[in-house]
C-alpha positions as CSV (number, residue, x, y, z in Angstrom):
1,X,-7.2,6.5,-2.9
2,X,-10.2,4.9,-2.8
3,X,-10.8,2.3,-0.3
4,X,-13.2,-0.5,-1.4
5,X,-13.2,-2.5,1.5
6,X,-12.3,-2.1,5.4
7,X,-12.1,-5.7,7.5
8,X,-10.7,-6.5,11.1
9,X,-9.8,-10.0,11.7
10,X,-7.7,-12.2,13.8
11,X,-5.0,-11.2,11.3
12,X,-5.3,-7.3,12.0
13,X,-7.2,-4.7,9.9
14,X,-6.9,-5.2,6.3
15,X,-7.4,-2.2,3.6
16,X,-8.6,-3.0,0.3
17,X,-7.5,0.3,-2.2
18,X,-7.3,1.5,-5.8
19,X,-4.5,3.8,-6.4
20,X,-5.2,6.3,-8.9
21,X,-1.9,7.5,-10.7
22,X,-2.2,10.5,-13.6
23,X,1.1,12.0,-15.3
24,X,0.5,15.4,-15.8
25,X,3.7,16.0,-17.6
26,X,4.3,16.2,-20.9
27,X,7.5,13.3,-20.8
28,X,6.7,10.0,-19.8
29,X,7.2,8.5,-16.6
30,X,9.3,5.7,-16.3
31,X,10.6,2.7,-13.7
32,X,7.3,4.1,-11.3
33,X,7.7,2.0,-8.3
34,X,5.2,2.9,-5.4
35,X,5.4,2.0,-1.9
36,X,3.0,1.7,0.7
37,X,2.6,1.8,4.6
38,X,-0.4,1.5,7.1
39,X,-0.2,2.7,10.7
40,X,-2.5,4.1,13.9
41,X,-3.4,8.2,12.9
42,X,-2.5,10.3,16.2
43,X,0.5,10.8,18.6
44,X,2.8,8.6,16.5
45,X,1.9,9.2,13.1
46,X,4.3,12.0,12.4
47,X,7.2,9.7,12.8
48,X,6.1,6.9,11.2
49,X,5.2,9.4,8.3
50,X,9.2,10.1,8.8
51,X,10.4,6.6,8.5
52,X,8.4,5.9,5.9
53,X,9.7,8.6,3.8
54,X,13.0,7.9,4.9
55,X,12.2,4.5,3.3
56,X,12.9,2.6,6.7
57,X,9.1,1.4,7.4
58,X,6.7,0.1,4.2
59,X,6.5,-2.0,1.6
60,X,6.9,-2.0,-2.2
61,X,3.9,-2.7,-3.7
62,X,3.3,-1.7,-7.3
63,X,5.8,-1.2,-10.4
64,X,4.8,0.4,-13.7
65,X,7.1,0.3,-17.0
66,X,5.7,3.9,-18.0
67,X,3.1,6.0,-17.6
68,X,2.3,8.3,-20.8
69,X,2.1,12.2,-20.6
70,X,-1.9,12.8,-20.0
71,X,-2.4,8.7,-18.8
72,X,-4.1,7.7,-16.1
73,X,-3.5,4.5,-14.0
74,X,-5.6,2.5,-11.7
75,X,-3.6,0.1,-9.0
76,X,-5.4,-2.0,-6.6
77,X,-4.0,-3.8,-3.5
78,X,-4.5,-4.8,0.5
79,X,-2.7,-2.9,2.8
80,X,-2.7,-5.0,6.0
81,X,-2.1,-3.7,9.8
82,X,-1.6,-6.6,11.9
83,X,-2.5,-7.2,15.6
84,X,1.2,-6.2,17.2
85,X,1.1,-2.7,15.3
86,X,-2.5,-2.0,16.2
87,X,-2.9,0.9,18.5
88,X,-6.5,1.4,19.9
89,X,-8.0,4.8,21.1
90,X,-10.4,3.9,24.2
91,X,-13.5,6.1,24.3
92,X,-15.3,5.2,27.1
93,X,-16.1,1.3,26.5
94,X,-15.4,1.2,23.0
95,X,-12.0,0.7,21.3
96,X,-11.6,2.3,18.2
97,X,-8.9,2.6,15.4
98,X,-8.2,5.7,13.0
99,X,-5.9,3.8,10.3
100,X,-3.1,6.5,8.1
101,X,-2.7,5.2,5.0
102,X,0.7,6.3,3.4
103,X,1.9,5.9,-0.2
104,X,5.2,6.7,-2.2
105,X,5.7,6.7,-5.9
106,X,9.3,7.3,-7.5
107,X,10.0,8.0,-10.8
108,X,12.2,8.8,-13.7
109,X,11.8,10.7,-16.6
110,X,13.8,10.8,-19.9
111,X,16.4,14.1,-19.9
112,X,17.3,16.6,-22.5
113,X,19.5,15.3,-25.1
114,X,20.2,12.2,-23.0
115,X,21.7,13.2,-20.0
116,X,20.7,10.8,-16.7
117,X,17.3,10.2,-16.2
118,X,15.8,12.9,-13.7
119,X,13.6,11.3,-11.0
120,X,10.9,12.3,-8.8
121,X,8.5,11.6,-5.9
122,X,5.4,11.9,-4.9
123,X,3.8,11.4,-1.7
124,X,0.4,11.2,-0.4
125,X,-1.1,10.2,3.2
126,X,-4.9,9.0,3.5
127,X,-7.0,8.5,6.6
128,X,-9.1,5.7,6.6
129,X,-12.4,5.1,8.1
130,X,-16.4,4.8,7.9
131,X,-18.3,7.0,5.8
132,X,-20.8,8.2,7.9
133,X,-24.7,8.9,7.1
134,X,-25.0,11.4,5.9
135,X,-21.5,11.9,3.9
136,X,-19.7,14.7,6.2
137,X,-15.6,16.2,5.6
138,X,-14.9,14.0,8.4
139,X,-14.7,9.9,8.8
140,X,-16.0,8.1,12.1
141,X,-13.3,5.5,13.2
142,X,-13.2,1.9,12.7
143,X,-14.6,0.1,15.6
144,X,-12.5,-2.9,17.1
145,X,-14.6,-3.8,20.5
146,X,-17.3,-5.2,18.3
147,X,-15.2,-8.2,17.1
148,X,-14.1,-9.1,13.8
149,X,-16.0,-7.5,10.8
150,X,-16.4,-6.1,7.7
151,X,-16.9,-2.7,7.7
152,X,-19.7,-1.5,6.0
153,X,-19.0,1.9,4.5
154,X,-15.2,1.9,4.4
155,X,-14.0,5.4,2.8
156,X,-10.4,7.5,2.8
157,X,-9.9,11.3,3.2
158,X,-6.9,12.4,2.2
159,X,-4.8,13.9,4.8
160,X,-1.7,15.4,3.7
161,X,0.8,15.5,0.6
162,X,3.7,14.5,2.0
163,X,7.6,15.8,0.9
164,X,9.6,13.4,0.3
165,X,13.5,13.4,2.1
């Protein structure tokens, strides 16, 4: 995931992404359908991880026909945290926000001599934050006590491939 812009407004925290997809089979994959989900990194992230895998929390957001053996596919999209679901860490007088990024993409693949198409899943989480200066492993958080902005160096890191229920 690449994030290409970060903003916090009176309508939450808003993610702008591109989704790279790559079939490294040698079939096609078919009917690709990925989900997404945004949340607050830290105590509760495991179970919203959970539910979302469990398909009880995100969203659909992207469907592909197929995806050729060796292709490569870019997606773009907003993943939006609103105000109710935001979840600030306080650090002294600042308020700050460490957003997880979560996405699902199911699939189906054509079977030996016809039988019912296989299908799969893959599963990836993402933290999202500021790039600092210079570039380190880790991300500094987004601040909120600042008022609304744009962020100015928005980047991801991903965080975990995730297994699928």
């Amino acid at each position: 995931m690449v994030v290409s812009q970060a903003r916090y407004s009176l309508m939450g925290v808003t993610v702008a992404y591109a989704l790279i997809l790559h079939n490294r089979g040698t079939v096609a994959a078919q009917d690709v359908l990925v989900r997404g989900v945004i949340g607050n990194a830290g105590a509760q992230q495991q179970a919203l991880l959970q539910d979302f895998l469990a398909g009880q929390e995100g969203t659909p957001l992207h469907s592909v026909v197929t995806i050729a053996p060796g292709e490569t596919r870019q997606l773009t999209g907003e993943l939006r945290l609103t105000p109710d679901r935001i979840v600030p860490v306080a650090m002294g007088q600042r308020s700050l926000l460490i957003p997880l990024a979560a996405f699902d993409a199911a699939y189906r693949w054509d079977g030996p001599d016809g039988d019912d198409l296989p299908s799969g899943r893959t599963a990836r989480a993402f933290i999202v934050g500021q790039e600092q200066e210079p570039p380190t492993d880790r991300l500094a958080p987004l601040r909120l006590d600042q008022g609304p902005r744009q962020y100015r160096r928005p980047a991801a890191r991903a965080a975990a491939e995730l297994a699928p229920a």
